[in-house]
C-alpha positions in Angstrom: -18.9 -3.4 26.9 -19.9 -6.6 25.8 -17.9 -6.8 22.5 -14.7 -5.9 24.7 -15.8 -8.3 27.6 -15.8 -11.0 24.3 -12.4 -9.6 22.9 -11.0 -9.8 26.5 -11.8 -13.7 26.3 -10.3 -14.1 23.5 -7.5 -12.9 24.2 -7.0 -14.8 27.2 -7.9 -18.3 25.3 -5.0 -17.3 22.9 -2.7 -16.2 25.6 -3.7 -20.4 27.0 -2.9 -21.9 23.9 0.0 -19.8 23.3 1.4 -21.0 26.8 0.2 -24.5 26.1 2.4 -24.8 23.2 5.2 -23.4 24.9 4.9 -26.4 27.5 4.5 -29.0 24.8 7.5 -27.5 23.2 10.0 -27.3 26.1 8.6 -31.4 27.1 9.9 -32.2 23.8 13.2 -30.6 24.2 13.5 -32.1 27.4 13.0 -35.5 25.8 14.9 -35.8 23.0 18.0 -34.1 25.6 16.9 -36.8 27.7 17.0 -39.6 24.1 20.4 -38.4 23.0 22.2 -38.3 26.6 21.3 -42.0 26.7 21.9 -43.4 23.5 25.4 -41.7 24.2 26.3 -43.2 27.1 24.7 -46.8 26.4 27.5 -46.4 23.3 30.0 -46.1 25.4 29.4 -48.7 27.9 28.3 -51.0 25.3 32.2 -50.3 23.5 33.7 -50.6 27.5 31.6 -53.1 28.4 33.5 -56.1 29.8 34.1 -60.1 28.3 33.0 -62.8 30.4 36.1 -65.7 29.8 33.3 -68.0 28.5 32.6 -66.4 25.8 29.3 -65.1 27.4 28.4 -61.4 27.1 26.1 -59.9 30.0 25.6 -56.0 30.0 24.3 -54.0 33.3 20.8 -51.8 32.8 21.9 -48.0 33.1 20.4 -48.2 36.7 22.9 -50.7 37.4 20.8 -53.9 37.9 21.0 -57.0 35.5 17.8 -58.0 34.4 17.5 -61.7 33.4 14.2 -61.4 31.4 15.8 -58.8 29.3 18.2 -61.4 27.5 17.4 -63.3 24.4 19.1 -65.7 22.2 20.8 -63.8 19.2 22.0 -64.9 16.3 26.2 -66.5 16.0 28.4 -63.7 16.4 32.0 -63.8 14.5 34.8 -63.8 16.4 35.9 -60.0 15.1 32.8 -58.3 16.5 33.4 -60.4 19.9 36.9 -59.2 20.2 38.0 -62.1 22.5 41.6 -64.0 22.9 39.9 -67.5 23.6 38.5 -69.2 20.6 34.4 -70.0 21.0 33.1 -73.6 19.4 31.5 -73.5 16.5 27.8 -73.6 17.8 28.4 -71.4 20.8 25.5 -68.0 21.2 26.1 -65.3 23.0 23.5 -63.4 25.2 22.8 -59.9 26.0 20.1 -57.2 26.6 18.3 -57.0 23.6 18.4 -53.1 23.6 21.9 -52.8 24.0 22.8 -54.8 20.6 25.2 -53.1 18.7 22.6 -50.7 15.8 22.7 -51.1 12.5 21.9 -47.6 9.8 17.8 -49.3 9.2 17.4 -49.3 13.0 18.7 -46.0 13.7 16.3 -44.6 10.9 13.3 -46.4 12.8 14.1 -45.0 16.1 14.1 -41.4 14.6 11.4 -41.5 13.0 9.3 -42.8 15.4 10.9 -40.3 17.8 9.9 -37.5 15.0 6.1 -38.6 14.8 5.8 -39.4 18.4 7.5 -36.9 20.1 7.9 -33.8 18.3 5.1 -34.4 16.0 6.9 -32.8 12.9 4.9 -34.1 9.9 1.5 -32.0 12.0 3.7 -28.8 11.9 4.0 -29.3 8.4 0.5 -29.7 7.4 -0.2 -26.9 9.7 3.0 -25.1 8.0 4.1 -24.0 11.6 7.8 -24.8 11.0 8.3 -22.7 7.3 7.0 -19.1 8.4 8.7 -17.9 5.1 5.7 -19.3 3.4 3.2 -17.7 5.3 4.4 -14.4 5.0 4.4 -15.4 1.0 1.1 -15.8 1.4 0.3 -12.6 3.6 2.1 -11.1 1.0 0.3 -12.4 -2.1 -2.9 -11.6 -0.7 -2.0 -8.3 0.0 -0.8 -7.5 -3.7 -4.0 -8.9 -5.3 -6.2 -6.8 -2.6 -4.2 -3.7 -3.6 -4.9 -4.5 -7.7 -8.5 -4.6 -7.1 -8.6 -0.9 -5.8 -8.9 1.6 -8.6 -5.6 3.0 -9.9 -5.7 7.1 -8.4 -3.3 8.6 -6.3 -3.6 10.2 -2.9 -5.3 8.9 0.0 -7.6 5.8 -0.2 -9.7 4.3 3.6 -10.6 1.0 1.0 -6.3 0.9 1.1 -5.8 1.2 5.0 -8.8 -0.9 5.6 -7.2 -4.2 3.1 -3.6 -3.1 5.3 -5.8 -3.8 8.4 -7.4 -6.8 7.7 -3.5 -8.0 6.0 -2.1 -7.1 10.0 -5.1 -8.9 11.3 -4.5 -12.4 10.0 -0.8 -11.9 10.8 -1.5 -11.5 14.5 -3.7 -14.5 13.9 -1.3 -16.8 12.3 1.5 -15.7 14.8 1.4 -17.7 18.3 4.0 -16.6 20.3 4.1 -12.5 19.1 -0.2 -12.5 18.8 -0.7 -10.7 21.6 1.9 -7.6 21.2 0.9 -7.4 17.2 -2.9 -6.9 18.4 -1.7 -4.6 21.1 0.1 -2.8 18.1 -2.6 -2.8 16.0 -5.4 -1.9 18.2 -3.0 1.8 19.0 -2.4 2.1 14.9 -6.6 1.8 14.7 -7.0 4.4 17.1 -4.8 6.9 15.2 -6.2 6.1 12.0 -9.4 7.0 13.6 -8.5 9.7 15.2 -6.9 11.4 12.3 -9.7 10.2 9.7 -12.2 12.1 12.2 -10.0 15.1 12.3 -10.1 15.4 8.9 -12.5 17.8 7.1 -15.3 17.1 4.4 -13.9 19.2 2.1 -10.6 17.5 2.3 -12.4 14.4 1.8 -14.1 15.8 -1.3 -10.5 17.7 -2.5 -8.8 14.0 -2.3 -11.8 12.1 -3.7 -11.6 14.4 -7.2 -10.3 13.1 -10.1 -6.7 14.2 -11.2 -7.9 15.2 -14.5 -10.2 17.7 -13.1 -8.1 20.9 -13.9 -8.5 21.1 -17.4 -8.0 25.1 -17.6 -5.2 25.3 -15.4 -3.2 22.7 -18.8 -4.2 25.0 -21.4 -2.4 27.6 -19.5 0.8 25.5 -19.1 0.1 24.8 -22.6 0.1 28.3 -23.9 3.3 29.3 -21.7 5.1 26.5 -23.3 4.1 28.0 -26.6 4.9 31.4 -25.7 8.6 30.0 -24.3 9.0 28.5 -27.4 8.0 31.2 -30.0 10.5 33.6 -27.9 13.3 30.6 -28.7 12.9 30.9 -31.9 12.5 34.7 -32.3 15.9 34.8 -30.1 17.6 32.7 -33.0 16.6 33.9 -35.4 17.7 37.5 -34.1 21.0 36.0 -33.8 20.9 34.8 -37.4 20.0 38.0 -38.2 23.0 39.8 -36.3 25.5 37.1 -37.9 24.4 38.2 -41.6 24.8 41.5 -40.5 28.3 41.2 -40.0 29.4 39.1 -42.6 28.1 41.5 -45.0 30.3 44.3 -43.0 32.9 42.0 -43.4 32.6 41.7 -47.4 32.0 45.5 -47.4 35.2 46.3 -45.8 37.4 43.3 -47.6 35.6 44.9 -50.8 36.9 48.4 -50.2 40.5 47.2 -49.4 40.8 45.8 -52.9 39.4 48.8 -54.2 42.2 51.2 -52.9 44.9 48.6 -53.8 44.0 47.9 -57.3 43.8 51.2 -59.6 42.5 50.1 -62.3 38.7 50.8 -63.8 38.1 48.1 -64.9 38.4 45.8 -62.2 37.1 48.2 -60.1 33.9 48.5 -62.6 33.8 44.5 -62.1 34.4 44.8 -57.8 31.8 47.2 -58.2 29.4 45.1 -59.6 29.9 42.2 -57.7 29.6 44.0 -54.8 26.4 45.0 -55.8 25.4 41.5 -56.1 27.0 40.4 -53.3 24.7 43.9 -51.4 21.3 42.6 -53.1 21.6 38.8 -52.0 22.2 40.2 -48.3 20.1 42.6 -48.3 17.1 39.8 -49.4 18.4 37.3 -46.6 18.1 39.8 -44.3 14.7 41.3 -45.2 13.6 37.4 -45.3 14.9 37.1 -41.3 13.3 40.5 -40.8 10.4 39.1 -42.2 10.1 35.9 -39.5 11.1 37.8 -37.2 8.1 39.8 -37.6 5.8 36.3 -38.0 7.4 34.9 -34.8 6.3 38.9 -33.2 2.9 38.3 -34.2 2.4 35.0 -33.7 3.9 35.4 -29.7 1.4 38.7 -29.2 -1.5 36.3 -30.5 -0.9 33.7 -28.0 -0.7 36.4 -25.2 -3.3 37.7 -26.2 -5.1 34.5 -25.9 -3.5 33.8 -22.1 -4.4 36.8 -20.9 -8.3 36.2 -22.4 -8.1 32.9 -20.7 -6.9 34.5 -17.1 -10.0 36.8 -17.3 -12.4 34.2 -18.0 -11.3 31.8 -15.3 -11.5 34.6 -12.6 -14.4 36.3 -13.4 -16.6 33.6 -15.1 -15.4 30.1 -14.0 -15.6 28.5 -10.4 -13.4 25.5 -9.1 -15.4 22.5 -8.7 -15.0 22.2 -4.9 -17.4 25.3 -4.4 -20.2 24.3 -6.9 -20.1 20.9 -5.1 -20.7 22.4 -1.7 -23.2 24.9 -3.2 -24.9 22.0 -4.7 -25.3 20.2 -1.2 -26.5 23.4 -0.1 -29.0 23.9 -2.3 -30.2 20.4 -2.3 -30.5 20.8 2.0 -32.6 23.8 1.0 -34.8 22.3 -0.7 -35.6 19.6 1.3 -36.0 22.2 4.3 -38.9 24.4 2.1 -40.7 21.3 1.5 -40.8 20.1 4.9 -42.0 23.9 5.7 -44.8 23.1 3.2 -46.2 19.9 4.3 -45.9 21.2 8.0 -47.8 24.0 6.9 -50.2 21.9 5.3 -51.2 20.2 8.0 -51.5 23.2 10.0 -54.1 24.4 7.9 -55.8 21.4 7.9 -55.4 21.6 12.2 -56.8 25.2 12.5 -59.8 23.7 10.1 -60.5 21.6 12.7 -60.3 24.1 15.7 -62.5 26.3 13.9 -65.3 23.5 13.2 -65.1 22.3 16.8 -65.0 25.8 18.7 -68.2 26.8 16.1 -70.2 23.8 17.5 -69.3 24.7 21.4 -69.9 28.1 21.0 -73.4 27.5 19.2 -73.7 31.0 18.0 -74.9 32.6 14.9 -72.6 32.9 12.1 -72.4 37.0 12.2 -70.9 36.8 15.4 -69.0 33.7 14.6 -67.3 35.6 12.0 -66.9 38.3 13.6 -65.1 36.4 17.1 -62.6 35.2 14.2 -62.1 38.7 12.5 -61.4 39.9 15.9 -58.9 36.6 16.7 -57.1 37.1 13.2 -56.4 40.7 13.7 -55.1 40.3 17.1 -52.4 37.6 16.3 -51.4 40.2 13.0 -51.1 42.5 15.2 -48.8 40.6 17.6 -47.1 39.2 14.8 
């Protein structure tokens, strides 16, 4: 109650200083609105302002009363910037309110900057880097990345992650003065799920996300050997086809051998067909006694790995167990323990209690030891019995 009591403060003091900022901003609105309506219209009545015939200028305050204190003895002015049809001796001044003077570029410089240091204060949002807010979500940003390179490079689901993400959203709704309040209200909802769903969540989904990826070693030897086993069957499928392809171009020579026979008549050149056909017959038939040959290697070689794959299948279902279950029987075990030897030094000191009870009820009973033992005979074979 306390902590949100504190929190409920605080929240109010920012909600003060938010609205005290909002009032310091609309005065200053209201005064340089105020600043540029009059320099507008003191312009204008300064270029409209009328010529006495003696040369004299006199200017009216914007309230409309003529102040004599005001005026002050300026410098010669030419007879351009005067403007008037009667010429003015040589020594002649003219007079007029001192801040109606025409302006010059240095003074108009001046009067904004000491507008922008004494009004709106500009040079303070910029130390306080409340005017650029690109740079502070830079900087949000920057501090973010380097958080996120400290964590240890694993996927799936990290609480070190959200918590950084948290503490990230945190100094955002701290460095923000006008949207503060809605991004804690935002963030206090997006805590509560979190929570809620971190509770929810079981132990041995904690444990199945906390593993290491690297973990099933037996389940890679088995996409191992079935990529061996796809590729042996490749190459026993090509070879096959190279087999079928011999096949027929020795048909092919077979028949193109017999057509010459039947055309030419002569023995001779059939002696000489006859024995390059038989040449022609014993290369082939080594080629394809060679493919015959891989093609029994790549037979062998594919029932080997099978073999193997189904030796590894019955190993890892009757031998090995997955590392979630020998971690929960290992926490089981360990409570175990720890039960049986709290059972043993609780039944220590039992012992040690019934001792005592024995020595005391001996020395109030003050009876001889043959029917002392024989009280506890009695006593010991009544609780077996009810036990």
């Amino acid at each position: 109650m306390e902590a949100k009591v504190e929190e409920a403060k605080v929240e109010e003091a920012k909600v003060e200083e938010a609205k005290v900022e909002e009032a310091k901003v609309e005065e200053a609105t209201d005064a340089l609105h105020s600043f540029s309506i009059k320099t507008r219209l003191q312009q204008l009545r300064i270029e409209e302002r009328p010529e006495s015939t003696s040369g004299e200028l006199l200017s009216i305050d914007l309230r409309g009363v003529l102040d004599m204190t005001q005026l002050a003895k300026l410098r010669k002015a030419k007879q351009e910037r005067c403007a008037v049809s009667s010429m003015v001796e040589q020594d002649s001044c003219l007079f007029s309110l001192s801040h109606e003077d025409g302006l010059t570029w240095s003074d108009r410089l001046r009067r904004r900057q000491r507008f922008d240091t004494q009004v709106l204060g500009t040079k303070d949002l910029t130390t306080r880097k409340c005017l650029s807010g690109r740079e502070a979500a830079k900087q949000h940003e920057h501090r973010l990345q380097q958080a996120l390179r400290k964590l240890p490079a694993g996927g799936g689901p990290c609480r070190e992650r959200l918590a950084i993400f948290s503490e990230v959203f945190d100094d955002v709704c701290d460095g923000s003065p006008v949207f503060g309040s809605v991004l804690r209200e935002i963030k206090t909802e997006y805590d509560l799920y979190m929570k809620s769903l971190l509770f929810s969540q079981s132990p041995l989904q904690d444990k199945s996300a906390c593993t290491p990826f690297g973990a099933s070693t037996e389940a890679r030897k088995l996409k191992d050997a079935a990529r061996q086993v796809l590729l042996l069957e490749q190459e026993a499928r090509s070879s096959l086809e190279e087999n079928d392809s011999i096949r027929r171009e020795y048909e092919d020579a077979q028949a193109k051998a017999l057509v010459d026979q039947k055309e030419d008549g002569r023995g001779s050149e059939s002696c000489d067909t006859g024995q390059r056909d038989e040449v022609a017959f014993s290369e082939v038939k080594q080629c394809e006694l060679s493919s015959i040959a891989q093609v029994e290697a790549k037979r062998q070689q594919v029932w080997k790995v099978w073999n193997e794959v189904q030796s590894l299948q019955k190993d890892i279902r009757e031998t090995m167990v997955s590392t979630v279950t020998t971690s929960a029987l290992e926490n089981c075990i360990r409570d175990s323990e720890e039960e049986i030897l709290n059972l043993a030094a609780s039944n220590v000191l039992l012992l040690k209690t019934n001792k005592d009870l024995e020595q005391n009820v001996s020395t109030f009973l003050k009876v001889s030891e043959e029917t002392k033992t024989r009280a506890w005979e009695k006593i010991r074979t009544t609780l077996n019995g009810h036990d």
